[in-house]
TORKE-402744 format. One record per residue: x, z, y of N, C-alpha, C in turn; residue in three letters; residue number from 1; chain. Coordinates in steps of 0.05 Angstrom, whole numbers. Layout:
% residues N
      nx      nz      ny     cax     caz     cay      cx      cz      cy  res    n  chain
       X       Z       Y       X       Z       Y       X       Z       Y  ALA  NUM      A
...
This chain:
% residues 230
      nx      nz      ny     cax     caz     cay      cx      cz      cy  res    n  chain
      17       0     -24       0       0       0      18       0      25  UNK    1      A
       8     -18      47      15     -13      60      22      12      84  UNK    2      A
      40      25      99      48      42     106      38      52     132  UNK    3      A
      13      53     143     -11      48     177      13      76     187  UNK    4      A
      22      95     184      30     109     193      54     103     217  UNK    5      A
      67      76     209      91      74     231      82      60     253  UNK    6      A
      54      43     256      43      28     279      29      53     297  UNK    7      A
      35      34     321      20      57     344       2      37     350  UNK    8      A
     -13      16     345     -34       4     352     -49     -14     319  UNK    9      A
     -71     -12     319     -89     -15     293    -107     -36     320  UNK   10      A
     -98     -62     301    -120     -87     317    -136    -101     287  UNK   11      A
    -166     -94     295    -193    -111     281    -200    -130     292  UNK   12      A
    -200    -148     274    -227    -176     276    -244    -157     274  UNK   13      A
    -269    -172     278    -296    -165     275    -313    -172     252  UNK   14      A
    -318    -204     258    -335    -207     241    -313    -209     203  UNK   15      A
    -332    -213     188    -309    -209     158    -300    -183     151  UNK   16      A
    -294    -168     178    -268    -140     171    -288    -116     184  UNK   17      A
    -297    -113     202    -307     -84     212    -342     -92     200  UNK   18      A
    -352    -121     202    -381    -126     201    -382    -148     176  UNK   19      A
    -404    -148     165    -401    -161     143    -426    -183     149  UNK   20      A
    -415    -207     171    -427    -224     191    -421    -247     191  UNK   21      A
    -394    -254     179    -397    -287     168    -418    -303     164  UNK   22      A
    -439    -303     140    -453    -323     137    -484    -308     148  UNK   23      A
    -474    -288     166    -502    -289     195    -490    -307     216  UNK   24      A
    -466    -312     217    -459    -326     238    -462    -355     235  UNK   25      A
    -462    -366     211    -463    -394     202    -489    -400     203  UNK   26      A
    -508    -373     191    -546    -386     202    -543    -384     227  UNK   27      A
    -535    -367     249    -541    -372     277    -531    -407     285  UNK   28      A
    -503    -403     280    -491    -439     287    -512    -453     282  UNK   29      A
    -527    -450     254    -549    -475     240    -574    -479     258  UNK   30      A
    -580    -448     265    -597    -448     284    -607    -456     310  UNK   31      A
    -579    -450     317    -569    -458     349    -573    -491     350  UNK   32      A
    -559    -506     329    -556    -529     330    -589    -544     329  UNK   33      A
    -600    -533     301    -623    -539     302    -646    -533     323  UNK   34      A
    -647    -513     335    -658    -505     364    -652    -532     386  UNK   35      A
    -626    -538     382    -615    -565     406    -628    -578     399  UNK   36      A
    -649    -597     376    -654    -621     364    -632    -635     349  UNK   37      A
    -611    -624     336    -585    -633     323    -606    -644     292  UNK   38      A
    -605    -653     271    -603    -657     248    -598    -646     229  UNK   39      A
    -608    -644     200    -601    -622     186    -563    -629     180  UNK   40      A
    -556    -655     176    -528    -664     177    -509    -650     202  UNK   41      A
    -519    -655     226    -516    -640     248    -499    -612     245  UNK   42      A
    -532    -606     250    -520    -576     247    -500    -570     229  UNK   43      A
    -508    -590     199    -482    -570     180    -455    -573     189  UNK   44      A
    -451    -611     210    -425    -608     218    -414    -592     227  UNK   45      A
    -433    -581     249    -426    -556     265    -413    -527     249  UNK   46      A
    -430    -529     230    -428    -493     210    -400    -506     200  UNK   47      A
    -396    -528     186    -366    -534     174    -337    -539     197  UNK   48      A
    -349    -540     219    -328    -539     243    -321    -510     245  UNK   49      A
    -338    -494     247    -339    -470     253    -322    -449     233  UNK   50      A
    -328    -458     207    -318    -442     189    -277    -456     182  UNK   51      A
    -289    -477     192    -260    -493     186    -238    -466     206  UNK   52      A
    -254    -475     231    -233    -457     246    -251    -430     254  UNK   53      A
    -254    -411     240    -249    -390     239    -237    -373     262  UNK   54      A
    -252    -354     281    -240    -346     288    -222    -352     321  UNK   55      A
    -233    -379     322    -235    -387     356    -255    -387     366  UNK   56      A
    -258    -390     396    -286    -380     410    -305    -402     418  UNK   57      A
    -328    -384     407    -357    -412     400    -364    -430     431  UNK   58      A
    -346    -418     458    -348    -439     474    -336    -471     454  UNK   59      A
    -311    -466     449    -295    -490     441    -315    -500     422  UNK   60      A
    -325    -491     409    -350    -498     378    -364    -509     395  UNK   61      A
    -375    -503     416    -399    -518     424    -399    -549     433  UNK   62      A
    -375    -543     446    -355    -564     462    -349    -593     436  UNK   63      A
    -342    -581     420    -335    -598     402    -366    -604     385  UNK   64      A
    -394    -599     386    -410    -606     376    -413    -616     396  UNK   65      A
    -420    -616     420    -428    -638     438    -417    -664     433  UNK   66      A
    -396    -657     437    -376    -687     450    -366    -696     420  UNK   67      A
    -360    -688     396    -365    -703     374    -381    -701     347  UNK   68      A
    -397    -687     352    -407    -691     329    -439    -700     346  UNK   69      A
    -446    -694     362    -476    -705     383    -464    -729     399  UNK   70      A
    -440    -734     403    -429    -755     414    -447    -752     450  UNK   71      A
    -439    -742     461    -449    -729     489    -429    -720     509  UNK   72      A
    -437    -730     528    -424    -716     550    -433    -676     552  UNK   73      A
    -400    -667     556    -409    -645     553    -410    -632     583  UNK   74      A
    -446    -624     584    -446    -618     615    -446    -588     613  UNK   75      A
    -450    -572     631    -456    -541     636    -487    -535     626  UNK   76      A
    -500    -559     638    -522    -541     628    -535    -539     599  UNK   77      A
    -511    -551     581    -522    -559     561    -502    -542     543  UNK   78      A
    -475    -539     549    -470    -508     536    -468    -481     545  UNK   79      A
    -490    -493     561    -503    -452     575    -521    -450     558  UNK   80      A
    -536    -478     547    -553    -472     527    -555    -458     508  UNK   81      A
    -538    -471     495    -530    -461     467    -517    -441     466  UNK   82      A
    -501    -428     483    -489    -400     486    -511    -382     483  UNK   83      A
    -529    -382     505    -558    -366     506    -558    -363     484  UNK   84      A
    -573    -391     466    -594    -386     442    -570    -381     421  UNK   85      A
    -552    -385     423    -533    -371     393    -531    -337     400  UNK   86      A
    -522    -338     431    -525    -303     425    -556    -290     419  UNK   87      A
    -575    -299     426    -601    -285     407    -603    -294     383  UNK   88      A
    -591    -311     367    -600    -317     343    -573    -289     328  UNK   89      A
    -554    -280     347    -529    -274     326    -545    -241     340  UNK   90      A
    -546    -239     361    -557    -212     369    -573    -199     340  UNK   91      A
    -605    -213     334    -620    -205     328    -609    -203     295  UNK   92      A
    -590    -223     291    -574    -214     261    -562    -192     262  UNK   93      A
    -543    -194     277    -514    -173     280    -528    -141     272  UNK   94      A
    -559    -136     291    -565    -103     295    -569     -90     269  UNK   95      A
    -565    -114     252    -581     -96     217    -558     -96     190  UNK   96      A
    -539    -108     199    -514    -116     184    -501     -99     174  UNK   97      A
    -487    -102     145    -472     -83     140    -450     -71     159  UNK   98      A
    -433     -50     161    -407     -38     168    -397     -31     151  UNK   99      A
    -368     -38     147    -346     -35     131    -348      -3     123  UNK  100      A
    -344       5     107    -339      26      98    -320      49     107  UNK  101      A
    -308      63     115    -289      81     113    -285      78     145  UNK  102      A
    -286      70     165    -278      61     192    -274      89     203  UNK  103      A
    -306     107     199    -297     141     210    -277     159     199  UNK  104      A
    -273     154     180    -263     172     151    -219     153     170  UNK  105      A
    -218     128     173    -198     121     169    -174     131     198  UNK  106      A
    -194     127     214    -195     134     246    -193     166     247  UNK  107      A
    -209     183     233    -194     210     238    -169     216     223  UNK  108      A
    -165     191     201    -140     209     190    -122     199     201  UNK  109      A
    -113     184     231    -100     176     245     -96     182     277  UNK  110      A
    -107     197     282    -111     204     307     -84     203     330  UNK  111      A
     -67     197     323     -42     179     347     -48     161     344  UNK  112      A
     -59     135     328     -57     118     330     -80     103     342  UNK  113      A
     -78      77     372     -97      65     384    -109      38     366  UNK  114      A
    -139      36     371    -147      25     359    -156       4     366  UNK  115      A
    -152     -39     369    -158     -46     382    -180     -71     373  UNK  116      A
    -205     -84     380    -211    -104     371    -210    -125     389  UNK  117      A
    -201    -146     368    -201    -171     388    -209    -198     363  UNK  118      A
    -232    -211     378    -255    -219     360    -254    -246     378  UNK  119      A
    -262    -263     372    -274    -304     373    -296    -290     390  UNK  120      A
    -310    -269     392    -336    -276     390    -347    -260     422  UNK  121      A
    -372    -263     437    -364    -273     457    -367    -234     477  UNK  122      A
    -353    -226     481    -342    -203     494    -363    -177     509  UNK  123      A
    -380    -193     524    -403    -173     526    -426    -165     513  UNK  124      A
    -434    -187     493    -445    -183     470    -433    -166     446  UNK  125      A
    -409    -168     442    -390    -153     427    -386    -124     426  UNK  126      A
    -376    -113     460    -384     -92     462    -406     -77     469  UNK  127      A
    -429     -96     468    -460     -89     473    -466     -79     443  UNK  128      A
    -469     -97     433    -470     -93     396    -454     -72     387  UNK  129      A
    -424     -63     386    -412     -45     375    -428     -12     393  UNK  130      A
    -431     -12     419    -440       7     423    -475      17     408  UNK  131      A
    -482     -11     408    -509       3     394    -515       5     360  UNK  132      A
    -483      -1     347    -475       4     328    -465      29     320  UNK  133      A
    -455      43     346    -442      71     351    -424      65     333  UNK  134      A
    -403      47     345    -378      40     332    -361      38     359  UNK  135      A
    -370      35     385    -350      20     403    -327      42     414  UNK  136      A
    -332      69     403    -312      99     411    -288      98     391  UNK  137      A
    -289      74     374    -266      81     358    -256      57     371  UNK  138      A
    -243      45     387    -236      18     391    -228      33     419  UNK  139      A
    -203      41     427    -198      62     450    -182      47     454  UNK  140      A
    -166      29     447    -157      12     462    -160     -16     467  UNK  141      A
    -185     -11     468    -207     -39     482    -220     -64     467  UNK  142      A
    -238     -65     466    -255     -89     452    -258    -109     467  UNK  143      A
    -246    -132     458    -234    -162     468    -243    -182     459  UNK  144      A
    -257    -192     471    -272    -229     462    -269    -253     480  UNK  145      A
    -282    -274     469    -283    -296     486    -299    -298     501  UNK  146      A
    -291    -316     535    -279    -335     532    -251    -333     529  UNK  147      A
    -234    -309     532    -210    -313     521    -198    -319     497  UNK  148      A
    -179    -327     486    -181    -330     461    -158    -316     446  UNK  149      A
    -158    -307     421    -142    -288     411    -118    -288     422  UNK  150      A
    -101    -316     429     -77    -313     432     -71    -303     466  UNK  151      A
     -94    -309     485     -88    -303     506     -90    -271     508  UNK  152      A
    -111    -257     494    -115    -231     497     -93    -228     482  UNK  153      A
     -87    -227     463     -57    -210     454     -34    -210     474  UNK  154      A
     -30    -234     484      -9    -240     505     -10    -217     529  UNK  155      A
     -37    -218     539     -41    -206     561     -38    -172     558  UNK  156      A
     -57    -162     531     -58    -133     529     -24    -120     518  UNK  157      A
       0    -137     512      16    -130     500      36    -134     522  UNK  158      A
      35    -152     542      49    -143     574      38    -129     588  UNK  159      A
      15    -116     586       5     -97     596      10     -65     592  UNK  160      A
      20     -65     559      27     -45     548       9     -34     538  UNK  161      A
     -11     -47     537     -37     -40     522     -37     -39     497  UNK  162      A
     -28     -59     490     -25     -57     464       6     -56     454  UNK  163      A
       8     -31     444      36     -22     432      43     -32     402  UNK  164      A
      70     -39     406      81     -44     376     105     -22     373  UNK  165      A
     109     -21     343      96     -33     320      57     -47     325  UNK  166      A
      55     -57     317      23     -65     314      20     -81     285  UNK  167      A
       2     -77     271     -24     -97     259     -42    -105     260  UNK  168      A
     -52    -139     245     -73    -139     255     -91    -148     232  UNK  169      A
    -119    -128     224    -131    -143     206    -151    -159     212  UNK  170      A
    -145    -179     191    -164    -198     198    -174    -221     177  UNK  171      A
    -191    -244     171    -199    -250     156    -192    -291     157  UNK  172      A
    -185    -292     170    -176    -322     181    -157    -330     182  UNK  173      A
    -148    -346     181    -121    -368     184    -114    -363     206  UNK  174      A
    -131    -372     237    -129    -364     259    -121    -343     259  UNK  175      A
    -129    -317     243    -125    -286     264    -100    -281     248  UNK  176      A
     -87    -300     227     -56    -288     206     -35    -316     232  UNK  177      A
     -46    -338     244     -31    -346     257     -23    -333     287  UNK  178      A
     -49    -324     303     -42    -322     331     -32    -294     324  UNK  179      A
     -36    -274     313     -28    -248     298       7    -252     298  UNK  180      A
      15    -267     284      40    -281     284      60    -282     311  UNK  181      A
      42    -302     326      57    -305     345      61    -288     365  UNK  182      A
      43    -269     369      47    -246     386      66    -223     373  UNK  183      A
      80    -229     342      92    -212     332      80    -189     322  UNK  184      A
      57    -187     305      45    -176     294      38    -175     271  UNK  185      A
      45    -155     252      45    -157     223      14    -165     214  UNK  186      A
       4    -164     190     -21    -172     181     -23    -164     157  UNK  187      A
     -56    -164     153     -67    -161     125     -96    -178     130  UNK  188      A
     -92    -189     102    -116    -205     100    -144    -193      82  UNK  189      A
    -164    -190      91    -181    -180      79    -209    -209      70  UNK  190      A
    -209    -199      37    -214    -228      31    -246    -214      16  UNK  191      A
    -258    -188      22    -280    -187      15    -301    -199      27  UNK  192      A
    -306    -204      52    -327    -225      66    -324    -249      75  UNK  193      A
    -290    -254      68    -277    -279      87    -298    -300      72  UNK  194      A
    -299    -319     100    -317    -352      90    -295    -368      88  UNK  195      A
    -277    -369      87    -247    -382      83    -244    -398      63  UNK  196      A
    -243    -433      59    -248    -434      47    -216    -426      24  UNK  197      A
    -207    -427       5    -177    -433      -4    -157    -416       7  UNK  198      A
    -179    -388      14    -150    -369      29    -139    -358       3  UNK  199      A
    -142    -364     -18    -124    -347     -44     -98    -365     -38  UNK  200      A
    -100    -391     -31     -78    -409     -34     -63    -408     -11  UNK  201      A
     -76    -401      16     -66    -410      46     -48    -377      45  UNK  202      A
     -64    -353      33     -46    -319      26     -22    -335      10  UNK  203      A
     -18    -343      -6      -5    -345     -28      29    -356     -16  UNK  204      A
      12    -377      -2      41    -392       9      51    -381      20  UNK  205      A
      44    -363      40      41    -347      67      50    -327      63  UNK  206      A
      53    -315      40      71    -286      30      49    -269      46  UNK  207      A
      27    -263      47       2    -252      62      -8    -224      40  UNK  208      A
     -12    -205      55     -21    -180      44     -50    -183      38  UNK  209      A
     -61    -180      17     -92    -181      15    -107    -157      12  UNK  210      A
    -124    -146      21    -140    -129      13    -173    -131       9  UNK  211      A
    -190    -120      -3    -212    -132       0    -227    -119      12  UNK  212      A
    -227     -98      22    -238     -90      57    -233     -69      72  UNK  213      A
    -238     -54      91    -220     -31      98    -220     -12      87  UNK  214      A
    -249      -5      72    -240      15      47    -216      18      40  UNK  215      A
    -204      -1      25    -181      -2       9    -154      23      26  UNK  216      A
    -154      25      54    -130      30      64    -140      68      63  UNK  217      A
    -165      77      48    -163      95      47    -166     107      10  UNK  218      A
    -170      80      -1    -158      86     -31    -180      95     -44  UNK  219      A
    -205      86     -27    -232      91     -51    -236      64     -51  UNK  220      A
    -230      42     -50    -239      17     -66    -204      -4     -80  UNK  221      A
    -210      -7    -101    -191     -25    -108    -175     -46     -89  UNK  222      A
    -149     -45     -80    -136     -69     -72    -118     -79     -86  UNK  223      A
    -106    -104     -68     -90    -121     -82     -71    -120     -57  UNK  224      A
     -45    -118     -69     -18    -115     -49      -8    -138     -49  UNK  225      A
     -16    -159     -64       9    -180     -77     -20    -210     -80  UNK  226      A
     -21    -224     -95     -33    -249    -102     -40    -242    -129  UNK  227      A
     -51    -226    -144     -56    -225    -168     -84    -236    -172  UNK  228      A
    -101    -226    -156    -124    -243    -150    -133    -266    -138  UNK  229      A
    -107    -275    -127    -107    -304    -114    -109    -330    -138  UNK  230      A
């Protein structure tokens, strides 16, 4: 197992790792799309864009359903649209959703250590939702979304001193084991809700830590340190 004791900052994804919201997020996309007048083809382009990239912010998703998969000029008023109606379709999911297991239990047995999320997903909704989740008091060092996007918030909160290293970051995407990376941040991949498709193979290459959800880092659910399950 990994060793949480020598980091002074603990960074979550959201959806996959603290919320078990992946494929609520793929009916909202379907929804959203279908709400626009998109196609049942349509939309699924959209849900397979989405899941492809994992983990960047649903402005760019929208952007890219406009302009190629609707073949459209992409104006404002047309992805203010779809912002609206995806955050009520993901709102009215998100309030009933599972939570990861162990989050209170993991958080007191760490108490030096800051806790940070930084999520695709879109920032005042985020911490609107975690507070009425009565989750947003464990996240003390700040809950982070788009329109920024992972790599800019890491950049920014880590010249700021906000976010201290040592650091890790869990997360469930390609995206959150790459921009994680570049900010110099260790990782674990948690592969119990990931929609990913072929992450046993993308961990594998990757020399990538797997676990299958945050349970695991307190040793009441089975993990995997290595690819044995890959």
């Amino acid at each position: 197992m990994t060793d949480l004791s020598r980091y002074k900052t603990l960074v979550f994804d959201c959806d996959g790792v603290v919320l078990n919201s992946n494929q609520l997020k793929i009916q909202a996309y379907y929804a959203t799309a279908q709400n626009y007048g998109a196609s049942h083809e349509q939309s699924q382009a959209l849900v397979d864009y989405h899941v492809e990239y994992g983990g960047i912010s649903r402005f760019v998703k929208f952007d890219h359903f406009l302009r190629e998969i609707m073949h459209k000029p992409v104006s404002d008023a047309d992805i203010q649209f779809l912002l609206a109606d995806f955050g009520r379709e993901v709102e009215r999911r998100l309030l009933g959703c599972e939570v990861a297991l162990g989050l209170h239990e993991l958080k007191k047995s760490m108490p030096h250590t800051r806790w940070m999320m930084i999520s695709g997903g879109d920032q005042d909704e985020l911490r609107r939702l975690l507070a009425q989740r009565n989750l947003a008091q464990l996240f003390d060092a700040g809950i982070f979304g788009s329109p920024d996007n992972k790599d800019q918030v890491m950049a920014r909160e880590i010249a700021s001193g906000n976010l201290a290293k040592p650091a890790i970051f869990f997360g469930d995407s390609k995206y959150d084991h790459q921009s994680s990376g570049r900010a110099g941040l260790d990782f674990i991949f948690f592969s119990g809700w990931t929609d990913v498709e072929g992450w046993q193979q993308y961990c594998r290459e990757n020399a990538i830590i797997i676990l299958p959800r945050l349970a695991s880092l307190l040793g009441t659910e089975s993990s995997t340190n290595s690819f044995d399950n890959a």
